[in-house]
VOGU-3710 file (C-alpha; in Angstrom, 3 decimals, decimal comma):
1> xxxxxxxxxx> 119,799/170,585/102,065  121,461/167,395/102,715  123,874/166,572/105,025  125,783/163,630/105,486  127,444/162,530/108,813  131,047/161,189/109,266  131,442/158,802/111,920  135,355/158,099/112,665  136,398/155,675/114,581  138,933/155,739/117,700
11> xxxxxxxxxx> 141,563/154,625/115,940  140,696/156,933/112,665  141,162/159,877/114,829  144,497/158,839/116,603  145,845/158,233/113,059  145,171/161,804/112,203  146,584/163,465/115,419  149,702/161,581/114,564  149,675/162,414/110,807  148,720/165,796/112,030
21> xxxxxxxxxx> 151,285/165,962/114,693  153,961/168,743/113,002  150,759/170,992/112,389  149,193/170,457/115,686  152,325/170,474/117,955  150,700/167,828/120,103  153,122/165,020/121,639  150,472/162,454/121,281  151,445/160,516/125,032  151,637/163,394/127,063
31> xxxxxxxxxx> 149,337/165,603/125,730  146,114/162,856/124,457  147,050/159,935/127,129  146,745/159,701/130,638  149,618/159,748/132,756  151,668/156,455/133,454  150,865/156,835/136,996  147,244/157,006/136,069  146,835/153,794/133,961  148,643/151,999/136,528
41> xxxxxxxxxx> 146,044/152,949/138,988  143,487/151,741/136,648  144,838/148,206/135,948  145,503/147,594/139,895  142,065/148,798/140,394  140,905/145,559/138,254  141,042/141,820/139,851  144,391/140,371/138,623  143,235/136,542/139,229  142,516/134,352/135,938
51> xxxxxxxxxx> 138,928/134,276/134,727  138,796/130,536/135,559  140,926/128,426/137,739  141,186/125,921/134,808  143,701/128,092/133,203  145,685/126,482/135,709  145,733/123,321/133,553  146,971/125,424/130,552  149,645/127,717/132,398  150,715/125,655/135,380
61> xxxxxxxxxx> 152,649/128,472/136,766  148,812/129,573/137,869  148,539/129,366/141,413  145,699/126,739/142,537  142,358/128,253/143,384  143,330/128,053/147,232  145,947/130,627/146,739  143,808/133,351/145,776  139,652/134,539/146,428  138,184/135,461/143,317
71> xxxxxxxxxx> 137,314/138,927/143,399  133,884/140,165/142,097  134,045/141,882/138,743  133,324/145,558/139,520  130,469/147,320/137,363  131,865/148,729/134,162  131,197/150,544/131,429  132,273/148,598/127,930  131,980/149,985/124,688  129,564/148,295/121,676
81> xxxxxxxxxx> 133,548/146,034/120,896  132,893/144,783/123,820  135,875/147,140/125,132  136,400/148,221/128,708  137,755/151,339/129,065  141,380/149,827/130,254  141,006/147,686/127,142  139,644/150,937/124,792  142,547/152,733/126,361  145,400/150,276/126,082
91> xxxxxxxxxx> 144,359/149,616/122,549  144,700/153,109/121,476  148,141/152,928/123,222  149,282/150,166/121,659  148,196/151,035/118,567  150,162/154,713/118,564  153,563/153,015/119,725  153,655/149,757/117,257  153,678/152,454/114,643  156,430/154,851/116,328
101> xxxxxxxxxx> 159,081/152,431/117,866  161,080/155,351/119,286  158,414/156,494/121,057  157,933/152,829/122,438  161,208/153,180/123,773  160,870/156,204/125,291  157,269/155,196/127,054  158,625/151,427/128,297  156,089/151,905/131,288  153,006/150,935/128,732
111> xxxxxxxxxx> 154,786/147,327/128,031  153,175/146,538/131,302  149,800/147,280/130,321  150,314/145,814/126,997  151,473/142,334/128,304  148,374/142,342/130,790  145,428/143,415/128,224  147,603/140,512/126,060  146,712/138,024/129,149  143,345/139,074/129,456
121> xxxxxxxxxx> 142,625/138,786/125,656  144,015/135,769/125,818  142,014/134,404/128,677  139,066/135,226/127,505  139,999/133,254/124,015  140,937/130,003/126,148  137,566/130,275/128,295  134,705/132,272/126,070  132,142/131,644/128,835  133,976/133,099/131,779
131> xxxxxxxxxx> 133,667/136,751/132,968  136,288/139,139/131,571  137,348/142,145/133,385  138,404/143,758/130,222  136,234/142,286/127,904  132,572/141,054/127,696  131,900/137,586/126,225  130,937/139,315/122,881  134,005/140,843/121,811  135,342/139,512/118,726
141> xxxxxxxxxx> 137,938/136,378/119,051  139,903/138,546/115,890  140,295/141,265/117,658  141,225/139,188/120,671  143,936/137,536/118,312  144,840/140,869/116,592  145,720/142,313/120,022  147,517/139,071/121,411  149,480/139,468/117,445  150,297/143,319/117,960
151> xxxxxxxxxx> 151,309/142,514/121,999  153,928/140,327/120,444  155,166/142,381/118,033  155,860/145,105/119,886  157,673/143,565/123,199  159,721/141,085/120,379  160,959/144,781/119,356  161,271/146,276/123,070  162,878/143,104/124,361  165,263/142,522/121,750
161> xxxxxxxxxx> 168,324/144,051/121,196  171,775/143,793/122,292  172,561/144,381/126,071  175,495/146,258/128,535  177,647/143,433/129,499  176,575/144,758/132,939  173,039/144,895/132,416  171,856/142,169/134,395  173,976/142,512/137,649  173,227/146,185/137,736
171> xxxxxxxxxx> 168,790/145,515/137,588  169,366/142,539/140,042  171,778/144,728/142,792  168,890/147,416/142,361  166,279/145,166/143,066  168,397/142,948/146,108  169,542/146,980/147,492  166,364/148,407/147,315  167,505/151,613/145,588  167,193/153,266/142,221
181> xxxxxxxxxx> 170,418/153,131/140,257  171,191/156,246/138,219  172,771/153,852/135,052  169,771/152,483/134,420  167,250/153,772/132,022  164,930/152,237/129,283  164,559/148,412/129,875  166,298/148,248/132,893  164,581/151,083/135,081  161,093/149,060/133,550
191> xxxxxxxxxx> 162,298/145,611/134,858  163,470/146,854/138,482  160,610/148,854/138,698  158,553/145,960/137,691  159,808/143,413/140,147  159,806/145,883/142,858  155,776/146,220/141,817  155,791/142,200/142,075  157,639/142,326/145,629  154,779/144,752/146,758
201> xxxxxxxxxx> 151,432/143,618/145,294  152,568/139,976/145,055  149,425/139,184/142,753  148,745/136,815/139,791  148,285/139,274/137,193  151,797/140,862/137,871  152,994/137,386/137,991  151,943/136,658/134,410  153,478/140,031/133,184  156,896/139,409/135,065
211> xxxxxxxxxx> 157,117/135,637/133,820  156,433/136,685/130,091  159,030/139,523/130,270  162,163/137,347/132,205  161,099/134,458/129,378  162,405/136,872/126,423  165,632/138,671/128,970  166,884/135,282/130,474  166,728/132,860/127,379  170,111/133,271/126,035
221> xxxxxxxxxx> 171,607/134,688/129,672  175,542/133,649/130,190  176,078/131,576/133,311  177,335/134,746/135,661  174,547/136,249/134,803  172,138/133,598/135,459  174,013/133,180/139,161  172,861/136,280/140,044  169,441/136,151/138,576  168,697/132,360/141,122
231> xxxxxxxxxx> 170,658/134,469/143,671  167,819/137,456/143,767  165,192/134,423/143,279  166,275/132,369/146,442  166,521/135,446/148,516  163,138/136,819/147,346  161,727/133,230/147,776  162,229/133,228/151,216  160,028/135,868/151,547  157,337/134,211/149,996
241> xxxxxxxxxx> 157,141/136,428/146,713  154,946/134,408/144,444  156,086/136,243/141,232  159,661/135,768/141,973  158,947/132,125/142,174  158,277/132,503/138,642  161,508/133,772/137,927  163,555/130,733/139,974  161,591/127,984/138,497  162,298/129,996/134,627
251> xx> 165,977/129,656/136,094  165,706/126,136/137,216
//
């Protein structure tokens, strides 16, 4: 008798959950996914410095080399794409919430992970030779692209969309207070939370997220509201904050 053999793909089988999601009464992030608090840990257990301190020449809000000690790749485990399993994991993500938008804005905690697998693809496109964290020097520069393309899409979509008048004085007297303010919720909660992350770890790779999020929220900002933004970057400056550097020299 023969038999034949189906092989599905990752993503073949996350499209069918979903498809499959009335029959199956599975909510496809809580119930497939890790936890939020989980994939967090496994990005900050990954060296956040650039592959190459060239990049520097290409983003010169890089750091020099003498800011930072590059940090040894730890051994990994990468799949025949060339995948990590941050990058396998983030893909599958990505690739669930770009196709249910509400869902995206329900879960704005995986824009963070988005925006850094976007850096590291990116990277890794600039300098093919260097070592890559989340991807080894084989993976394909289309799917490099296709993830930087689908990274763009979907925080375009998060990022855009009319505001509370009050939005940006109540995330920045969060942040400057150091408390948790019950009005916010969605994109606000994500961008306190997300500086407050900066103020702690204070690396590169949160740097790059935080720049590339303030460069879509502060482009078309009013003039009160961009007071208060240089007010929250001065005072964090002092404290030597390198990602909220970022956010004065945006403002500048």
């Amino acid at each position: 008798m023969f038999y034949s053999r189906l092989v599905c793909s990752p993503e073949q089988i996350l499209r069918l959950i979903s498809e499959s999601q009335p029959i199956l009464d599975v909510d496809i992030i809580h119930d497939i996914f890790p936890s939020s608090g989980e994939v967090d840990k496994m990005l900050g257990a990954m060296p956040s410095d650039p592959i190459d301190a060239s990049l520097a020449v290409l983003d010169p809000l890089l750091p020099p080399p003498s800011v930072y000690c590059r940090a040894p790749i730890p051994a990994q485990i990468y799949d025949t794409q060339g995948y990590s399993a941050y990058a396998r994991l983030v893909c599958a993500l990505l690739q669930v919430l770009i196709e249910d938008r509400q869902a995206a804005r329900r879960n704005f905690w995986a824009l963070r992970h988005f925006l850094a697998l976007s850096i590291y693809a990116d990277d890794l496109l600039q300098i093919p030779t260097a070592p890559s964290v989340a991807f080894q020097q084989h993976t394909s520069g289309k799917d490099l692209r296709n993830i930087i393309t689908m990274v763009h899409q979907i925080t375009t979509y998060l990022l855009t969309f009319p505001m509370d008048s009050g939005f940006h004085l109540k995330v920045v007297t969060a942040v400057c207070e150091g408390r948790s303010d019950v009005s916010l919720a969605g994109l606000g909660e994500f961008l306190a939370d997300l500086i407050t992350v900066s103020k702690g770890d204070d690396n590169v790779m949160d740097s790059r997220i935080l720049r590339r999020v303030l460069q879509h929220l502060l482009s078309e900002v009013g003039m009160d509201e961009a007071d208060q933004w240089m007010i929250l970057a001065r005072k964090l400056e002092k404290t030597g904050v390198y990602d909220i550097k970022l956010c004065y020299r945006h403002l500048h």
